[in-house]
N, C-alpha and C positions, 0 to 999 in steps of 0.2 A: 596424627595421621591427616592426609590432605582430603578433605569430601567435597561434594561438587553441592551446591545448594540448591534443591529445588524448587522450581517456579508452576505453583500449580493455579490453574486459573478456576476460576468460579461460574458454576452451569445453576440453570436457572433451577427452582425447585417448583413443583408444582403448585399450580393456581390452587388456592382453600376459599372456597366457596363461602360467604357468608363471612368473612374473619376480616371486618375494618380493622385497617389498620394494621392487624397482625394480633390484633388485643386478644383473642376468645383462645387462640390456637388449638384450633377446630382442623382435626383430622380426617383427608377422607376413607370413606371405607374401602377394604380394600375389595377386591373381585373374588367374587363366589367359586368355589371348586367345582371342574368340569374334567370330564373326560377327557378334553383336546388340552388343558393349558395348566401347570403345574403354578397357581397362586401362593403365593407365600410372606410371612412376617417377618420383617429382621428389626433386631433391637440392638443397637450400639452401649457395650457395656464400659467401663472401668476409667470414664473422666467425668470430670465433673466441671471442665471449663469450659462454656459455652461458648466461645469462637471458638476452641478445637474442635467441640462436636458439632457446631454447622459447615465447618470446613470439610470434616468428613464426611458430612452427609452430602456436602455439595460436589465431593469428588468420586462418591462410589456411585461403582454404577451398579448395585445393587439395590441401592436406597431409592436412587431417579426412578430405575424404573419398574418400582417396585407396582406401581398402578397397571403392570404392561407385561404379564406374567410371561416364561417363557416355555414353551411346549412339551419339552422333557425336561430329566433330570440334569440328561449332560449340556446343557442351554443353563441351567442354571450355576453347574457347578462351572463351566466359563467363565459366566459372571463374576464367581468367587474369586477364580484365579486373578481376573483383572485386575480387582480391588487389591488384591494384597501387595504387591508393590506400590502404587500409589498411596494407599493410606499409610504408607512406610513412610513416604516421600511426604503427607502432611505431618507426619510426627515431627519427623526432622524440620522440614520449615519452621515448626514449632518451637524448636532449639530442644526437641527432646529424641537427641540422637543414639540413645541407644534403646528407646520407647521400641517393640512388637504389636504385632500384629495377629494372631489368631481368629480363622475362622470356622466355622460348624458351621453342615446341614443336619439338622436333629442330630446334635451329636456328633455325627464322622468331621473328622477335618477334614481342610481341606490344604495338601500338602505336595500337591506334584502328582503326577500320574501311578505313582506307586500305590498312592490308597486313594484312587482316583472312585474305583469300582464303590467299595462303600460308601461313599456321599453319595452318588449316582443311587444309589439302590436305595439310599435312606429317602432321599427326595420320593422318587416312585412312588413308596408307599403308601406316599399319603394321597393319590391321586384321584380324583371323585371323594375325597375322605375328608378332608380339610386344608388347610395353610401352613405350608412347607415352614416349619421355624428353623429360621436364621440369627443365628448371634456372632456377631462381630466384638469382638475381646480384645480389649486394647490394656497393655502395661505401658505405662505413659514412659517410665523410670525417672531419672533424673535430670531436672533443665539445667542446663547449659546456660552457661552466660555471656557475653562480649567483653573480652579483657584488652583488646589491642587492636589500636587502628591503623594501617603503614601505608603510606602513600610514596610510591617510584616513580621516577619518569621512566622513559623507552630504555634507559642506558642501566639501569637499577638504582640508580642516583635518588635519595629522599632530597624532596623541595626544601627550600629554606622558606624563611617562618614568612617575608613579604610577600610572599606565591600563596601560602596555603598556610596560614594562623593554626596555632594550636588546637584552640576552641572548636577548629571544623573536626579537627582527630580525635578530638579528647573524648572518652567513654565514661559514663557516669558507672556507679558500683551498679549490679543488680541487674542489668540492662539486659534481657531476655533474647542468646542467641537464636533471633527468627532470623527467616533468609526476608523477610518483607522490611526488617531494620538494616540489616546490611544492601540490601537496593536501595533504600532509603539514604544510606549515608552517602552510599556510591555516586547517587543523584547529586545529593549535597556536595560531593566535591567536586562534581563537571562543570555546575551551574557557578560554584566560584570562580576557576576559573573563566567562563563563558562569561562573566558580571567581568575580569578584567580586561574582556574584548578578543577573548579567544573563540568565536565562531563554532570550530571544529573541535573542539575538546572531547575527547569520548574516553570512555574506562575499553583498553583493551587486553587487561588481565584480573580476574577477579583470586585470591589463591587463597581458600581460607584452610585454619587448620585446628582440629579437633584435637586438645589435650583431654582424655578420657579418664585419667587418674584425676585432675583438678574439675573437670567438670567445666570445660571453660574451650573460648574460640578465641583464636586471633584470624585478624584478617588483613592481607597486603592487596592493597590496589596498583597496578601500572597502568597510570592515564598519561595519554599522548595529551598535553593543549591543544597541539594544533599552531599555523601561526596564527598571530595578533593582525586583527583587520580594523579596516574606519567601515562605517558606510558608502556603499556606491551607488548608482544611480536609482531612484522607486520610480518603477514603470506602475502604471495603474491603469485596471481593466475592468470591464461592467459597467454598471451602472452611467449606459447611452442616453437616457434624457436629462443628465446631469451635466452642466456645465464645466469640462474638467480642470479649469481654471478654480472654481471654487472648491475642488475639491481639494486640487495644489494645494492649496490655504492655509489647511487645516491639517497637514503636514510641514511640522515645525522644523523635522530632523534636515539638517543639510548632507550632502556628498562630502565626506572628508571628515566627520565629527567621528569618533569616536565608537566602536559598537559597544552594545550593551546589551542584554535581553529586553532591560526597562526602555532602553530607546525603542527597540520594535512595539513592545506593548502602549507607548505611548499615542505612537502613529494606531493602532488600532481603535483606541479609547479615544482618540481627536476625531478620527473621521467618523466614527461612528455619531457624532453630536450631531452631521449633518440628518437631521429631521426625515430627508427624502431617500436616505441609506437604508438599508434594510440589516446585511449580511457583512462584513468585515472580515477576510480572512489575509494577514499578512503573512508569505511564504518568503523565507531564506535562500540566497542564492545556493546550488551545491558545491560552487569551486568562488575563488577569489578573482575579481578582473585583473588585467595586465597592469594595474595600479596596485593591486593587494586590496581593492575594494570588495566587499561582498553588496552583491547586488539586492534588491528588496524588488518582491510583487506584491501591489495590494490590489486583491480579487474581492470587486462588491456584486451588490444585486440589489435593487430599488425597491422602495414599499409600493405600495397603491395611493395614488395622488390624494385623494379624496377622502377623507374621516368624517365621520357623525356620530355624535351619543349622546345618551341621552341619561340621565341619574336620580333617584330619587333617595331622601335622606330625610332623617330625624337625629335632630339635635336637640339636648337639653338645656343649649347656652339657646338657639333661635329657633326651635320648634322643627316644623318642618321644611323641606323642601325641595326643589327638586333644579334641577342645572340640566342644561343642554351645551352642545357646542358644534361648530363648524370648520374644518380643516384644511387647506390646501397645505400639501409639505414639498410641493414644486412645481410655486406658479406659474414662473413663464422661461423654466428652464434650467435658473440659474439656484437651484435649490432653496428659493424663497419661499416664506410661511407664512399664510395669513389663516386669523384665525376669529371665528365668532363665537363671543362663549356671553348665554342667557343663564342666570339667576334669581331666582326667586325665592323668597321663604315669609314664612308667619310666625311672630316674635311672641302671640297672642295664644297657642297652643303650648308655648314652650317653658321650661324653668324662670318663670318673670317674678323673681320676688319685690322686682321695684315697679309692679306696676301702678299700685295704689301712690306712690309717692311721685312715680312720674305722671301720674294725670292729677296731684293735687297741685304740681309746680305748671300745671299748663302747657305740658310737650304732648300737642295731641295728635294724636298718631290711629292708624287701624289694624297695626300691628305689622302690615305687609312692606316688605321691602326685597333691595333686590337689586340687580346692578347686569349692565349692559355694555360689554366692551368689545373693542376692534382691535388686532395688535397683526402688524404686519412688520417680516426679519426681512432683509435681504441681506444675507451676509457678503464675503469678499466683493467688496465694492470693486469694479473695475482691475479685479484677482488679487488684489491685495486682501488684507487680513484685519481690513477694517471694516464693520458690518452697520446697515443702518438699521436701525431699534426705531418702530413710530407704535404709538396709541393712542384710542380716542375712548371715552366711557363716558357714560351718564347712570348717576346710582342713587337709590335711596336708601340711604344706611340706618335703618333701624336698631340701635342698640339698648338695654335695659336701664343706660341714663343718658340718653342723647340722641339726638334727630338730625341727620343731615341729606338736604338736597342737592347736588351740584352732578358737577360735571367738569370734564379737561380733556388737553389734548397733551400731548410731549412727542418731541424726533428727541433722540441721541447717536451721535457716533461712537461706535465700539472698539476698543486695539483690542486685538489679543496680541498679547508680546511673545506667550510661551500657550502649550498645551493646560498650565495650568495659573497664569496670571493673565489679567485684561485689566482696563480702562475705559472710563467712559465720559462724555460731557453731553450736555443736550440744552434742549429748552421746553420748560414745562410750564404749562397756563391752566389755570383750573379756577371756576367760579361758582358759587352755591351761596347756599343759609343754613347756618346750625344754628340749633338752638337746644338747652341744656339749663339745668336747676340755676344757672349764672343768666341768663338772658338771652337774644339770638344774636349773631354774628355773622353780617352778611359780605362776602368775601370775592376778591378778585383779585387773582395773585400769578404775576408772570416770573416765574426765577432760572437761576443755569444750575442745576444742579449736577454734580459730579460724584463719581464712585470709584472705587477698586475692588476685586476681589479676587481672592488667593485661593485658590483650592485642591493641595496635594493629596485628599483621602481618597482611598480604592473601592469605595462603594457609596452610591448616592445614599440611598435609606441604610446599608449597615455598614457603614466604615469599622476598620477596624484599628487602622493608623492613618498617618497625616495631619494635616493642618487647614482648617475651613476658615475663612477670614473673607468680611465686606465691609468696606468705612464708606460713608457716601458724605457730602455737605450740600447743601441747596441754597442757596441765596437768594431771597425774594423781597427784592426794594421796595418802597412802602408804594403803593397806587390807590387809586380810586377809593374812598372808604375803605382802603384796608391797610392795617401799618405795615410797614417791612419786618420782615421775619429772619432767620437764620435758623437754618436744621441742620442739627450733625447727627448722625448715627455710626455707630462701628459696633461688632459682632463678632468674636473667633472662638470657633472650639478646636480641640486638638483629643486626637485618640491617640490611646498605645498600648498593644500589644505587651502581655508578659511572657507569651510562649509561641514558640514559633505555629501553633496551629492555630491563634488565634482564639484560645478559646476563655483570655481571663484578660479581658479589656478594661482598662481605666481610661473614662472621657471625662473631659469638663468643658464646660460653657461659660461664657461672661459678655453680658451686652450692654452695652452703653446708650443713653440717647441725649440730646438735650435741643430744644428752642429759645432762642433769645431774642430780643430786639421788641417787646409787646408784653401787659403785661396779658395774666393768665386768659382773664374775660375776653381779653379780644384774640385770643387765637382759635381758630375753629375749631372743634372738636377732634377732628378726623388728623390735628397737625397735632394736638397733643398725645401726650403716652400715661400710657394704664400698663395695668401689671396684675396678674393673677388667670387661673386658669392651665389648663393641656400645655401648654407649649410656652409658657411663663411658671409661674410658682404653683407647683401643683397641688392642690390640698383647697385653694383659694377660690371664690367666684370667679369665674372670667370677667377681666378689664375690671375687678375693686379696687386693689390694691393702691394706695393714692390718696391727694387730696380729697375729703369730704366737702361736698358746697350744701347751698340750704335741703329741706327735706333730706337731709343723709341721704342725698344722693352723689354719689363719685361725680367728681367733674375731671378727672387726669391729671398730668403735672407737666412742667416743663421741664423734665428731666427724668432719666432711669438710667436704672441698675439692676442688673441682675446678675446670677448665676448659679449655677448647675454644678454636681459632682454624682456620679455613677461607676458601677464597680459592673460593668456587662459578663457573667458570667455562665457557657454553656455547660449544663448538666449532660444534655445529648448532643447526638447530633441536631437533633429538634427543636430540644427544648430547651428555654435558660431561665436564668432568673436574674434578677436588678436590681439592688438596692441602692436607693437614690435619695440627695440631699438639695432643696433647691431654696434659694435667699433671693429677695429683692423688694422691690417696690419704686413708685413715681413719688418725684417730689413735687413742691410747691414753686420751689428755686430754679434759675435755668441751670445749673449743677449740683450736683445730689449733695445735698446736706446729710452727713452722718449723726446729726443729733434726732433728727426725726428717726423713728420704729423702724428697721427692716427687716419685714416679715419671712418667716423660715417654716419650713417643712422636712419631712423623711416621708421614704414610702417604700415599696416595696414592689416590683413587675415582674410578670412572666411573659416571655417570648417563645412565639412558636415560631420556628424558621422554614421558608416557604424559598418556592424559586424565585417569586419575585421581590419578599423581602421580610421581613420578620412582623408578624400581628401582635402588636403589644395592649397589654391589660397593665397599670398601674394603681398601686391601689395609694394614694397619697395621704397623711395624717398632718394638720396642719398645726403649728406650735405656738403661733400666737395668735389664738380667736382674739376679735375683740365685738363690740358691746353693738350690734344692727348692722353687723358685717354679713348677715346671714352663711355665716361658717359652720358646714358639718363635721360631725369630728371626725369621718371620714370621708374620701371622693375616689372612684375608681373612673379609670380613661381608657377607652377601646379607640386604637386606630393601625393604623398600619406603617410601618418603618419606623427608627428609635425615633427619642422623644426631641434628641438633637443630634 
């Protein structure tokens, strides 16, 4: 037989007082029996699945408003009537289509006006006396499953396999006839089509059909596509003290390209990076232009020019400390950002197991350090899509084996080619004194340092696919008292999804670095690479991993390696867990020699998922202690967003 599927929506349940979270499920009491208001109990009997019974509870209106008594008998036995075709309507959604319904008022059914009088009288009763009981009697019967998926066009015509892939139709065994998986699919096949540039694709027949002997649904779709469009003109509106030239910019998509969905979403995730944007909403033309273009609006709305904050912090790598910063996010119009950001901490309060051996190697220090920087964007130079990068800092970098004073400047110019590739060159000068268990090294180094970086994942702190990639190389000629150098670095993780909801991710990490042109002694601390710690080898000290110099203190290396493997998997919507594998270490060579140790870890995280990004707890175990490494055989890590 043909059933029409129903779409019931979900009403709020009321506020429980005292119940974080939801943890205690603390019920409130219900209202005292009076003279004017027939209060009463209802207790939902005969399932035992808990989304069917909070569906039911969120569609009867018995249960809502049960805090909200109603004055007679015949007020309540309405109530009754309501609910019983609706909770008929959630069975079936359920895929339990031939599932009943029963209900009592003490007893009497409630069945139509013919035994209307009984329930009515039964209620009465109890009036000034106590709380009217209600029980709602559910026979769930038999679930239904999804045996067949048919997709038509307008004509009755099934698509061929190039239009609409099997995999989009194919139905796995088992698959629980709800009406929320069949909308589900129905989505899934508009949005395919709409992914081959059909705009207007919509489902305009849904037909499904109940075989009651097998226990089982089929279901025929007829979706119109629509026709096939490109993009046509992005008109852009809001955001008035914005330069609308820079915003041009950062709309990659041309007139005439091709639609997609991902094309609109890409325009909304580009503009949105402008700093001085607030709001992003890209709307769909509703008809095709006299080209067959569909037109695009992108509707913004601007933040507030002006940021300040202010932070304080305890860390067990640098003690404590506290950061401030200063913000314009559109200086003088054209969405430029300038920014002041102060740092301070004390290394002397914090996890220092090197302290004794860095004050017998003569790095004398007060513990305090801290760093002071200026960084001002001005992106779409002269509306183009080239942005200028400038900063100026002056830092004292105190670290548990190494002292550095200095200071720099750098411009670079920026491409961005795409939404998700850019380019960069610049010139960078930077001058100080480090000094370290190897001796001090005092430095003055002007280079042109260059980068790229790739970045297709869909979420800053929780990606769940794509590909993250930056190589950068610096070249700093030999000058003044200081040799010429060469930096290369490159970094790429890649995630992937095993199920369409995202919820059984496999990421990996691997980073590269090396310096050459010097030998180790003469490159300042701050150019060499360490390894260990939160966001390198976790289980490890921070910045040990590496060459040892005198007093067994780390001096870095000119060269690393690392990397990462994680298995992200959510338990709830909330909650997940992580077990994670991380390798690496700094060598002595400027490319990583495989004969020297590379240090390895497991661990094990949990993730609580937030709106703004997951707080992660890792507990790390590290596999190869060795002998004044000060390695515990455990380390756990509190921070926020993954760990790469």
């Amino acid at each position: 037989m043909t059933v029409a599927l129903p779409i019931f929506a979900a009403f709020p349940v009321p506020a429980r007082a005292f119940d974080l979270f939801g943890l205690f499920g603390s019920e409130p009491e219900p209202p005292a029996p009076s003279p004017a208001a027939l209060p009463y109990n209802v207790r939902i009997t005969g399932t035992d699945d808990s989304d069917v019974l909070r569906a039911l509870q969120d569609i009867s209106t018995l249960y809502r408003l049960r805090q909200e008594p109603p004055p007679d008998g015949e007020g309540l036995l309405r109530r009754a009537e309501t609910d019983l075709p609706k909770l008929a309507d959630v069975l079936s959604g359920y895929g339990y289509y031939q599932g009943t319904v029963a209900i009592r008022i003490d007893g009497a059914p409630v069945a139509g006006e013919a035994v209307a009088a009984p329930a009515v009288r039964a209620a009465e009763a109890w009036r000034n006396r106590g709380l009217v009981p209600v029980r709602i009697g559910i026979d769930l019967g038999p679930l239904y499953t999804l045996r067949r998926i048919a997709v038509r066009d307008p004509a009755g015509r099934p698509y061929p396999e190039a239009a609409l892939p099997a995999r989009i139709t194919r139905v796995d065994e088992d698959v629980p006839a709800r009406s929320a998986t069949v909308l589900a699919r129905e989505a899934q096949i508009v949005d395919q089509f709409r992914a081959q540039g059909h705009p207007f694709a919509k489902a305009i027949a849904r037909d499904p059909v109940v075989d009651d002997a097998a226990h089982v649904m089929d279901v025929t779709f007829t979706v119109d596509p629509g026709p096939k469009a490109r993009l046509g003109p992005v008109t852009v509106s809001g955001a008035p003290g914005i330069n609308p030239a820079t915003i041009r910019s950062f709309i990659y998509a041309e007139p005439g390209d091709p639609y997609a969905p991902q094309a609109v979403a890409a325009i909304r995730r580009s503009v949105a990076r402008i700093e001085g944007i607030g709001g992003v909403r890209v709307r769909e033309g509703t008809a095709l232009d006299q080209d067959g273009n569909l037109p695009l609006f992108v509707e913004l709305s601007e933040r507030e020019r002006n940021l300040v904050g202010i932070s304080a912090r305890y860390s067990t790598v640098d003690g404590p400390g506290v950061r401030a910063y200063y913000a314009n996010r559109n200086l003088f119009g054209g969405g430029e950002t300038f920014r002041i950001d102060a740092d301070i901490y004390y290394l002397g309060l914090g996890n220092d197991p090197f302290a004794i051996q860095r004050k017998i190697a003569g790095i004398g220090t007060n513990g305090l350090g801290g760093r002071l920087s200026a960084t001002y964007v001005q992106p779409a130079l002269w509306g183009s899509r080239n942005d200028l990068l400038a900063n100026a800092f002056v830092t004292r970098e105190v670290q548990q084996s190494y002292l550095v004073d200095g200071g720099g400047i750098s411009a670079a110019i920026r491409h961005r080619f795409s939404d998700t590739f850019s380019a960069q060159v610049g010139l960078d000068a930077q001058a100080g004194r480090s000094k370290d268990a190897l001796g001090a090294v005092k430095y003055r180094l002007i280079g042109l340092p260059a980068s790229a970086t790739y970045d297709s994942t869909d979420s800053l702190l929780d990606p769940t696919r794509g590909v993250r990639a930056i190589a950068s190389l610096a070249v700093y000629p030999g000058a003044i008292s200081s040799p010429g150098i060469v930096v290369a670095k490159a970094q790429g993780s890649t995630y992937y999804s095993l199920d369409e909801e995202s919820r059984y991710i496999l990421a990996g990490r691997v980073g590269f670095g090396s310096v050459s042109g010097a030998a180790l002694a003469d490159i300042p601390d701050n150019f060499r690479f360490f390894a260990g710690g939160g966001g390198s080898v976790r289980g490890y000290p921070y910045r040990t991993l590496g060459p040892i110099g005198p007093y067994n203190l780390p001096i870095g290396g000119r060269s690393l390696l690392e990397a990462s493997l994680e298995a992200r998997i959510k338990v709830t919507d909330t909650i997940g867990v992580v077990p994670f594998f991380d390798a690496g270490t700094a060598f002595a060579s400027a490319l990583p020699d495989f004969d020297e140790k590379i240090r390895k870890s497991v661990g094990i995280g949990l993730r609580y998922y937030t709106g703004v990004g997951p707080i992660r707890a890792d507990l790390a175990f590290p596999l190869d202690p060795y002998k004044g490494g000060h390695v515990r055989p455990a380390v756990l890590y509190l921070s926020l967003g993954q760990a790469f």
